[in-house]
Rosetta silent file (secondary structure, phi, psi, omega in degrees, C-alpha in Angstrom):
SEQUENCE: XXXXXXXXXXXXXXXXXXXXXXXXXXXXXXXXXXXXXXXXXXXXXXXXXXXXXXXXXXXXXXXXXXXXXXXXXXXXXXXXXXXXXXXXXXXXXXXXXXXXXXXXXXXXXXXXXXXXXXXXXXXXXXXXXXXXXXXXXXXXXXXXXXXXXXXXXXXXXXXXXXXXXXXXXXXXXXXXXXXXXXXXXXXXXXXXXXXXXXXXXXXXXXXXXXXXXXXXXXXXXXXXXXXX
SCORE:     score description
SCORE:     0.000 S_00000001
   1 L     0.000  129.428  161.581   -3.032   -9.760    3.000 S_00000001
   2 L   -50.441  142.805  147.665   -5.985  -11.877    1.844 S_00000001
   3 L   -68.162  118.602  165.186   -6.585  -12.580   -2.016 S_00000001
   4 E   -46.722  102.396  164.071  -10.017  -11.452   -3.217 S_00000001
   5 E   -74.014  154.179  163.533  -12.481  -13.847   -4.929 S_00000001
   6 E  -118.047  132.508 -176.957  -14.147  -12.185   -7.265 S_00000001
   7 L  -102.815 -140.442 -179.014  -17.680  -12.747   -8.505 S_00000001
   8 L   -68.099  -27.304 -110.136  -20.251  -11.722  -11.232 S_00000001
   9 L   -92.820 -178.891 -164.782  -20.654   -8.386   -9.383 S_00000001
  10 L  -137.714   84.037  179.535  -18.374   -5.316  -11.502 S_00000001
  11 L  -156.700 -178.289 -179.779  -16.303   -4.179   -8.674 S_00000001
  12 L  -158.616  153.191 -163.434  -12.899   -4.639   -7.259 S_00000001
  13 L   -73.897  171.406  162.718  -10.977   -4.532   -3.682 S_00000001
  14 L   -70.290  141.868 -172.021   -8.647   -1.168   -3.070 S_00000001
  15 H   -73.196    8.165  176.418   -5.633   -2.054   -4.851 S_00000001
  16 H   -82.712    1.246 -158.393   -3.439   -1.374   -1.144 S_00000001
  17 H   -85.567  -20.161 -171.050   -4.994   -4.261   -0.228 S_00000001
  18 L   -46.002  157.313  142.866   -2.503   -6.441   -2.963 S_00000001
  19 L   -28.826  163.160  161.185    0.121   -8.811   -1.753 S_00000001
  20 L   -65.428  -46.625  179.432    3.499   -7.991   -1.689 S_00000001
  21 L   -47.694  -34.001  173.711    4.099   -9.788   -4.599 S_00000001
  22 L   127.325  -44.461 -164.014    1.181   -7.639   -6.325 S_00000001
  23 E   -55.142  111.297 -154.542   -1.767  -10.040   -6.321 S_00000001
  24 E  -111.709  -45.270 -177.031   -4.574   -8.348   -5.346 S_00000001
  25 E  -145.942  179.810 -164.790   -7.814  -10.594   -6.526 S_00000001
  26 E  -158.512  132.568  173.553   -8.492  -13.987   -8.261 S_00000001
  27 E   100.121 -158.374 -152.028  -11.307  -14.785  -10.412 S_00000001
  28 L    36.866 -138.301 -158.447  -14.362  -12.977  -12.538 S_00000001
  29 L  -123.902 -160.970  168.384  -14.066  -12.468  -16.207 S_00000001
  30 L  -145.964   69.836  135.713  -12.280  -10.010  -18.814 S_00000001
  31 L   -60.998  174.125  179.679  -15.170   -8.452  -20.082 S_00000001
  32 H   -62.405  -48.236  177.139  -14.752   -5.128  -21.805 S_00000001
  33 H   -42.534  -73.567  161.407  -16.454   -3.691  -18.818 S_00000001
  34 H   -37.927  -55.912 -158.901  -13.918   -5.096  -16.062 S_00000001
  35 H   -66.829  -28.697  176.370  -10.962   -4.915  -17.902 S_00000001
  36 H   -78.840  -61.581  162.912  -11.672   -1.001  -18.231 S_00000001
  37 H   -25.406  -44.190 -154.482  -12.461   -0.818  -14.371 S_00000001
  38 H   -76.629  -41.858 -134.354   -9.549   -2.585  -13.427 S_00000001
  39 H   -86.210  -64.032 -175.464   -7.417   -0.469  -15.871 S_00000001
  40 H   -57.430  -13.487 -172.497   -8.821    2.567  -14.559 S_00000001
  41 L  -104.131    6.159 -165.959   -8.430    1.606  -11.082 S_00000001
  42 L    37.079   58.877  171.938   -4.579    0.581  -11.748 S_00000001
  43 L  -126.033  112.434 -175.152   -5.495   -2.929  -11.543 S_00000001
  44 E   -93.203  132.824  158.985   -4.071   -5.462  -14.492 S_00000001
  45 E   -56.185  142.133 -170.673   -4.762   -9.232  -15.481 S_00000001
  46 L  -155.715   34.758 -171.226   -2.030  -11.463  -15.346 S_00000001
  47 L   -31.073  155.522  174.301   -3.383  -15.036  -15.920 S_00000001
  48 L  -119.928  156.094  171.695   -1.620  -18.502  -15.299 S_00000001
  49 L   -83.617  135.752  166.764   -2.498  -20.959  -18.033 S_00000001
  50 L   106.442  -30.726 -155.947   -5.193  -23.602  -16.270 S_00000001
  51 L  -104.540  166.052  136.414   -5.785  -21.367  -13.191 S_00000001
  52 L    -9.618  127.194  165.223   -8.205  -18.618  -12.382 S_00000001
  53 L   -21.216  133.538  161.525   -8.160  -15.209  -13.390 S_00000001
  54 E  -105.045  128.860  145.240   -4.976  -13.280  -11.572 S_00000001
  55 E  -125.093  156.604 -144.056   -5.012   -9.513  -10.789 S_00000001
  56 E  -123.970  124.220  127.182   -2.036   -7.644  -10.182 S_00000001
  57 L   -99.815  108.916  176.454   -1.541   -3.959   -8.325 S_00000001
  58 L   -90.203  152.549 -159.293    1.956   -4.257   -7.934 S_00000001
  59 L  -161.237  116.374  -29.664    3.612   -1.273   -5.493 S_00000001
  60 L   -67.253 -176.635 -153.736    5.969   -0.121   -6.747 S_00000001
  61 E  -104.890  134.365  160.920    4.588    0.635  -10.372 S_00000001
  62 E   -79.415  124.305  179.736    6.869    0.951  -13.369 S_00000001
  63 E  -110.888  141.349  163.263    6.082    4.060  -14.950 S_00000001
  64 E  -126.154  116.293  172.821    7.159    6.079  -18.222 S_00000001
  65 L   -80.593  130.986  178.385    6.528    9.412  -18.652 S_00000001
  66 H   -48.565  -86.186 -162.974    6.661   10.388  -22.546 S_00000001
  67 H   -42.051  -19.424  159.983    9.158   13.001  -22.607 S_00000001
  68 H   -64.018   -6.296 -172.611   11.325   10.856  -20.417 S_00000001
  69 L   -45.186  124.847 -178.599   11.695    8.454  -23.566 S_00000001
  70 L   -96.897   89.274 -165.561   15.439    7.638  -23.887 S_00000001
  71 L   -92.560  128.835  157.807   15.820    6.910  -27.747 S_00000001
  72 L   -46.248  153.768  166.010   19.487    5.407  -28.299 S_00000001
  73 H   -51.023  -51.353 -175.440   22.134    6.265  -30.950 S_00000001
  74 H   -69.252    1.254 -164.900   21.456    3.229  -32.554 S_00000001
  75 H  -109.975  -46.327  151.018   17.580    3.595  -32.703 S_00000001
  76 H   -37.321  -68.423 -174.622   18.331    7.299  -34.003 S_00000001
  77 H   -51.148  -46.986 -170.442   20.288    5.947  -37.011 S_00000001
  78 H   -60.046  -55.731  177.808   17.695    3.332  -37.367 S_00000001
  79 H   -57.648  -38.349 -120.389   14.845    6.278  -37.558 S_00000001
  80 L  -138.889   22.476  173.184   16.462    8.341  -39.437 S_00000001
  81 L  -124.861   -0.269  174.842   17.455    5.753  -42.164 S_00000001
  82 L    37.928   32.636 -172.329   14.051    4.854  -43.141 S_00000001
  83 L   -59.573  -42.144  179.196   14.694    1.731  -43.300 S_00000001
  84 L  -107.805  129.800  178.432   11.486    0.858  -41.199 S_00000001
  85 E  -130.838  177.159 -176.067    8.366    2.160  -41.511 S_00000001
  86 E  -123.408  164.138  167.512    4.961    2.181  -38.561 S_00000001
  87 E  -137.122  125.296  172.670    1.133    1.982  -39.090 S_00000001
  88 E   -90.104  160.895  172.826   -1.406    2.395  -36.080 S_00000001
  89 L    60.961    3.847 -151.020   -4.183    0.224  -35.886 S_00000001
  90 L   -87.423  -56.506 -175.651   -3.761   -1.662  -38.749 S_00000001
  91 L  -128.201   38.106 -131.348   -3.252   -4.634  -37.514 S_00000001
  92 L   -78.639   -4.859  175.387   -3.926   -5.310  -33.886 S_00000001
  93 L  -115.728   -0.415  169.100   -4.442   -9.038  -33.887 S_00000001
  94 L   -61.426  -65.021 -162.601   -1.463   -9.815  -36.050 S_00000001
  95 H   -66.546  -19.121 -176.903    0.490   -7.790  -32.827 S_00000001
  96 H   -93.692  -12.595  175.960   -1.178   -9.549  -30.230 S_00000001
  97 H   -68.987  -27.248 -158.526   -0.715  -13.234  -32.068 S_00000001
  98 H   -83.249  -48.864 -173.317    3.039  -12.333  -32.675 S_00000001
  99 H   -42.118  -27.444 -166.886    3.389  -11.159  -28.754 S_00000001
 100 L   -75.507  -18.384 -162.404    1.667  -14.726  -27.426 S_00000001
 101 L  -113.755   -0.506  173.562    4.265  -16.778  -29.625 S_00000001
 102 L   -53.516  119.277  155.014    7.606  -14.418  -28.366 S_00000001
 103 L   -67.870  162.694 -176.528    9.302  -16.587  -25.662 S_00000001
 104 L  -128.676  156.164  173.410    9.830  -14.657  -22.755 S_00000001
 105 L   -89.596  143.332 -179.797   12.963  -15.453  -20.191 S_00000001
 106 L    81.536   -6.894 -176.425   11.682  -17.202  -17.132 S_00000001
 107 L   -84.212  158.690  129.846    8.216  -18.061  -18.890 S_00000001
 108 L   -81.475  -37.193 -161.979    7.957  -21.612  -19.349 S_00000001
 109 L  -150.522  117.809  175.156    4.228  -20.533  -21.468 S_00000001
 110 L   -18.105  124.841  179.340    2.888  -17.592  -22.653 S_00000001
 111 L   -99.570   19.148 -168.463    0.527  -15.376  -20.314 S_00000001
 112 L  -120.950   56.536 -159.925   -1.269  -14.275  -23.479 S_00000001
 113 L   -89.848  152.010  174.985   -3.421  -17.477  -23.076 S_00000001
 114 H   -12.653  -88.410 -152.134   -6.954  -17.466  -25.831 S_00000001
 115 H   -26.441  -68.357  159.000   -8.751  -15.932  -23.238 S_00000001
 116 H   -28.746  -65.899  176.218   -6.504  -12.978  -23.475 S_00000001
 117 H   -44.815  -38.783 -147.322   -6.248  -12.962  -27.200 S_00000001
 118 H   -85.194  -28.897 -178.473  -10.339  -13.516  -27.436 S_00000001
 119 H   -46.605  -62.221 -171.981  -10.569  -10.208  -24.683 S_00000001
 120 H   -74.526  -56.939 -179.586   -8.022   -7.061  -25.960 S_00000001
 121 H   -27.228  -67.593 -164.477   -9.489   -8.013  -29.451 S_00000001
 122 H   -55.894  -39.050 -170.816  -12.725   -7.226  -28.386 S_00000001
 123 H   -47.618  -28.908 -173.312  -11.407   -4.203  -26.286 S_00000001
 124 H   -90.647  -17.469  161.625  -10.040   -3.040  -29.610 S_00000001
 125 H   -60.768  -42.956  159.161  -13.161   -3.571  -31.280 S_00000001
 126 L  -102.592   56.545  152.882  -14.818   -1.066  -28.915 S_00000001
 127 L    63.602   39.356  172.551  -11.602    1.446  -29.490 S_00000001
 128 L  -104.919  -35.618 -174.661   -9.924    1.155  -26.096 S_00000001
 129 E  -122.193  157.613 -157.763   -6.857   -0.940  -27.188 S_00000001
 130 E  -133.639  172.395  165.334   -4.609    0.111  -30.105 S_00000001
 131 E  -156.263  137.272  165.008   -1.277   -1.238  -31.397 S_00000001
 132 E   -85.652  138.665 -159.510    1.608    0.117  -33.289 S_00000001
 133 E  -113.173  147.458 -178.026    3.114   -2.084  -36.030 S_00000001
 134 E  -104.161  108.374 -157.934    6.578   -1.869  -37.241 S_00000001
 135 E  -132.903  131.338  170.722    6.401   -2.964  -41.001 S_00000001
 136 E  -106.972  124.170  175.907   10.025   -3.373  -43.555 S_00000001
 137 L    70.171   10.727 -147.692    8.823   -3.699  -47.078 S_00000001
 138 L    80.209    0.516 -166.868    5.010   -4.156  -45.821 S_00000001
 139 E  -117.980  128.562  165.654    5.748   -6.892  -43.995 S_00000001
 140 E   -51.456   84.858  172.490    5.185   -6.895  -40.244 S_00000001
 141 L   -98.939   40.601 -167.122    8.457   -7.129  -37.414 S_00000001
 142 E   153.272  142.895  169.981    7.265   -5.592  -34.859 S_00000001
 143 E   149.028  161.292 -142.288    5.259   -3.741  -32.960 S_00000001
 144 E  -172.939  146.553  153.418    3.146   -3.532  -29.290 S_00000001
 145 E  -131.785 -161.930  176.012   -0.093   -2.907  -28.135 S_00000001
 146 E   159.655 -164.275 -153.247   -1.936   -1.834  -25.174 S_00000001
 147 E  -114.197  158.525 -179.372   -5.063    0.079  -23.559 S_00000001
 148 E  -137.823  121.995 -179.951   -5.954    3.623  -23.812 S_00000001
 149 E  -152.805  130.608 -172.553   -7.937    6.000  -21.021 S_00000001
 150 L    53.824 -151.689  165.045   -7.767    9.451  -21.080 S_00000001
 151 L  -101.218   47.304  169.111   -4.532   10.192  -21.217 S_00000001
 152 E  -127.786  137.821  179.960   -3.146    7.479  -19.767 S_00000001
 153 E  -100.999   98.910  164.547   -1.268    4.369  -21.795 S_00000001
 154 E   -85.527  120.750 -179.717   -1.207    0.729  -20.389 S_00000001
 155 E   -97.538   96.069  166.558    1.442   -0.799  -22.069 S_00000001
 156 E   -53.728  -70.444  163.605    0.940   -4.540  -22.702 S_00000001
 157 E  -159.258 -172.900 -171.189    3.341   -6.239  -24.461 S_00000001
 158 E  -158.649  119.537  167.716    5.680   -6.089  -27.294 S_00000001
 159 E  -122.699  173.543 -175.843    7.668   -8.107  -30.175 S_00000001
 160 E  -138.507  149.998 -179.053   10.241   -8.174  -32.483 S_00000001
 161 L  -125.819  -14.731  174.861   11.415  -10.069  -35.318 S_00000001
 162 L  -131.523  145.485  178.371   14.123   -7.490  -36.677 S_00000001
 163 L   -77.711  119.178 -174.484   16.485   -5.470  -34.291 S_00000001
 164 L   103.397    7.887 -154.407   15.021   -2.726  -33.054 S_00000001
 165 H   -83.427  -24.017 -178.878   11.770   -3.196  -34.428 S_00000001
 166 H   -99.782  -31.133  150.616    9.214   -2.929  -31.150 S_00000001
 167 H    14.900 -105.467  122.472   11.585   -0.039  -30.164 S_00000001
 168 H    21.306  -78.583 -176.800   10.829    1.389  -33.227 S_00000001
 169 H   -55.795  -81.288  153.524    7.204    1.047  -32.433 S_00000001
 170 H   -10.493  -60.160 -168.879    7.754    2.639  -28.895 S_00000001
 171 H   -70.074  -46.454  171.657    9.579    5.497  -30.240 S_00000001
 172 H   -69.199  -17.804  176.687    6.254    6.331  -32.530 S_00000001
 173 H   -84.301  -68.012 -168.928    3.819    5.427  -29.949 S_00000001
 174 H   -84.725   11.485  165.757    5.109    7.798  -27.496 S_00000001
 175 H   -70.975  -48.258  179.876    5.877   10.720  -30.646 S_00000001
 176 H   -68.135  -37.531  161.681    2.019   10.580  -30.614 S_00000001
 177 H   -24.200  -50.324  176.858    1.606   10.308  -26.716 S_00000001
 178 L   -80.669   -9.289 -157.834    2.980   13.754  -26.812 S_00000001
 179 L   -94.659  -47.862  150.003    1.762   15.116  -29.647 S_00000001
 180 L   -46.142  -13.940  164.807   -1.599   14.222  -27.296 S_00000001
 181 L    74.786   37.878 -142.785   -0.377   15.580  -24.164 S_00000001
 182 L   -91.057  159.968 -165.617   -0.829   11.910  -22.520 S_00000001
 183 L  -114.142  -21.060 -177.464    0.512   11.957  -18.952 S_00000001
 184 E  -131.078  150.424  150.773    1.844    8.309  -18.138 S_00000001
 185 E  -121.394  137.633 -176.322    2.528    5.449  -20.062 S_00000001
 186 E   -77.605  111.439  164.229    1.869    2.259  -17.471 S_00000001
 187 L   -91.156   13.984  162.579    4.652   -0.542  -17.907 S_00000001
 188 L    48.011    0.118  179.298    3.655   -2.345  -14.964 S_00000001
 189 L  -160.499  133.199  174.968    6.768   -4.628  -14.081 S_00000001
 190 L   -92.247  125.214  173.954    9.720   -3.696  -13.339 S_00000001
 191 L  -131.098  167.577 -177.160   12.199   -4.673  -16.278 S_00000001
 192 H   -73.385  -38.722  153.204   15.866   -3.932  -17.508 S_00000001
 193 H   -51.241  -44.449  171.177   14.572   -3.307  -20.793 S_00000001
 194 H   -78.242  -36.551 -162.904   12.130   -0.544  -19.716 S_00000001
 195 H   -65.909  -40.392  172.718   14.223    0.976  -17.145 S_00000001
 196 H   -36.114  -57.051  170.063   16.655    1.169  -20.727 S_00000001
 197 H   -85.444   14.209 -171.687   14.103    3.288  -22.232 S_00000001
 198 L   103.920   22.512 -175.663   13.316    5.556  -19.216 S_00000001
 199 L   -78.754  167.093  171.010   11.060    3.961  -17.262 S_00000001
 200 E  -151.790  179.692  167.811   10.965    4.292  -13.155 S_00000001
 201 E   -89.144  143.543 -175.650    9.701    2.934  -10.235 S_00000001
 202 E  -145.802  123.395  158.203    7.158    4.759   -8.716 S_00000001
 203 L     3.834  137.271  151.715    5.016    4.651   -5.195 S_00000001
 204 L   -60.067  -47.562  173.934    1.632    2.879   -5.877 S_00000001
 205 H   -50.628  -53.551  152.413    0.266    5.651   -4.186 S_00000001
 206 H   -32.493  -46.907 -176.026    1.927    7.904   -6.149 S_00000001
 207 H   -82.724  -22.490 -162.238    0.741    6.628   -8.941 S_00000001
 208 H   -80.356  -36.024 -174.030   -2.604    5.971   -8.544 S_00000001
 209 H   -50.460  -49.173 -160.976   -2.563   10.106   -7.793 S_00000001
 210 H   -91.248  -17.994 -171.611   -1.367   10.617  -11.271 S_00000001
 211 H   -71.838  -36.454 -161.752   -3.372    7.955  -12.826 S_00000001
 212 H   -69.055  -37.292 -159.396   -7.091    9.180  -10.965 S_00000001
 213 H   -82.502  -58.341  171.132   -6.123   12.674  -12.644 S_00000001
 214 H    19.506  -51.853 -156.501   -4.943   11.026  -16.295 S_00000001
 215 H  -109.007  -16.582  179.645   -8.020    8.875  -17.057 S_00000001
 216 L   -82.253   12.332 -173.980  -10.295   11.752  -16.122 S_00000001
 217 L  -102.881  145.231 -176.087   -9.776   13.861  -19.372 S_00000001
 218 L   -43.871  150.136  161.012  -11.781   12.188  -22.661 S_00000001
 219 L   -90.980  149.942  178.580  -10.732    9.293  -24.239 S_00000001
 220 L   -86.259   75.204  173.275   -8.816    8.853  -27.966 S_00000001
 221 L   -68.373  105.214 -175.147  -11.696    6.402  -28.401 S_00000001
 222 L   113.754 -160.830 -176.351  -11.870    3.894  -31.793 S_00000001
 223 L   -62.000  153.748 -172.561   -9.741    3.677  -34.340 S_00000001
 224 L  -116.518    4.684 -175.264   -6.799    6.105  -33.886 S_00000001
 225 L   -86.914   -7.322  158.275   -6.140    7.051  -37.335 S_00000001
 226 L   -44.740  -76.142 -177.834   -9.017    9.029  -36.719 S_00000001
 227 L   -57.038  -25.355  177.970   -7.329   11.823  -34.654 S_00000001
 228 L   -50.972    0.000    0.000   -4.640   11.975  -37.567 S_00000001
């Protein structure tokens, strides 16, 4: 399969067209405006530091449906010891500085390059991306963000500085998911860590079916402390 250039225009190839690998296009920007297309169209940014824009449909898609959430003994003890407490929204550029400076295994460099940073900020500035923070004493350990349409959850990324702490996060992020009736949350990659908390693999096709109906119900637009 051919790789897409992409120009100014605010459009995108069908995502069966990706690679095996997932790479589907190369190039345009991460306005608010794309980055919601692409989202909505179950198409993600994935950047190399130096290079072009990347975007990713990967097939298959890791998916987690909220009530599939597996919370552990030890994450049970942990809730229920109140030891830890969460905030939405609070602090959404704190969570996205602390994800860019996590090593990751197999990174050499962060895929959370400025560009990135200077983007979901703005996304969260017009109320599409949220983050939950994980805070001991007031002080921040933790916590993920990611994009919101309809009722569907793109899950970006997530760190920790105390054990159990983006967990934690997770486990309150999808308590609201549900409380919201939200129908997917997208994890995008398949990892050992998600698959931990109940994630699956799922058809692209498949997915895109549940995603098309998902995103069509209103969005939990702005600040989310709103809806509380």
């Amino acid at each position: 399969m051919p790789i897409f250039r992409l120009n100014k225009e605010l459009s995108f190839p069908d995502p069966s067209y990706a690679e095996e690998e997932g790479i589907l296009a190369i190039g345009g920007d991460l306005s608010v405006d794309r980055l919601i297309l692409a989202y909505a169209n179950g198409i993600f940014p994935w950047p190399r530091k130096g290079a072009p824009i990347l975007w990713w449909s990967p097939d298959p898609r890791m998916v987690l449906f909220p009530e599939d959430f597996k919370v552990s003994k030890s994450l049970r003890q942990l809730i229920r010891s109140g030891k830890y407490s969460y905030t939405i929204d609070q602090d959404f550029t704190s969570v996205i500085q602390n994800c860019a400076k996590i090593p990751r295994k197999g990174q050499d460099d962060t895929w959370i390059i400025d560009e990135m940073l200077e983007a979901y900020i703005r996304l969260h500035r017009e109320g599409f991306a949220h983050s939950v923070e994980t805070r001991q004493d007031g002080k921040l350990i933790g916590g993920l963000y990611g994009v919101s349409i309809g009722r569907a959850f793109f899950g970006e990324s997530m760190f920790f500085h105390s054990r159990d702490a983006s967990k934690f996060a997770m486990y309150h992020l999808v308590k609201l998911l549900k409380h919201w009736n939200f129908e997917l949350i997208d994890a995008q990659q398949d990892t050992d860590h998600m698959r931990s908390l109940g994630a699956i693999n799922m058809p692209r096709d498949e997915f895109m079916e549940r995603l098309e109906k998902a995103i069509a119900y209103p969005t939990y637009k702005g600040n989310w402390n709103k809806y509380l």
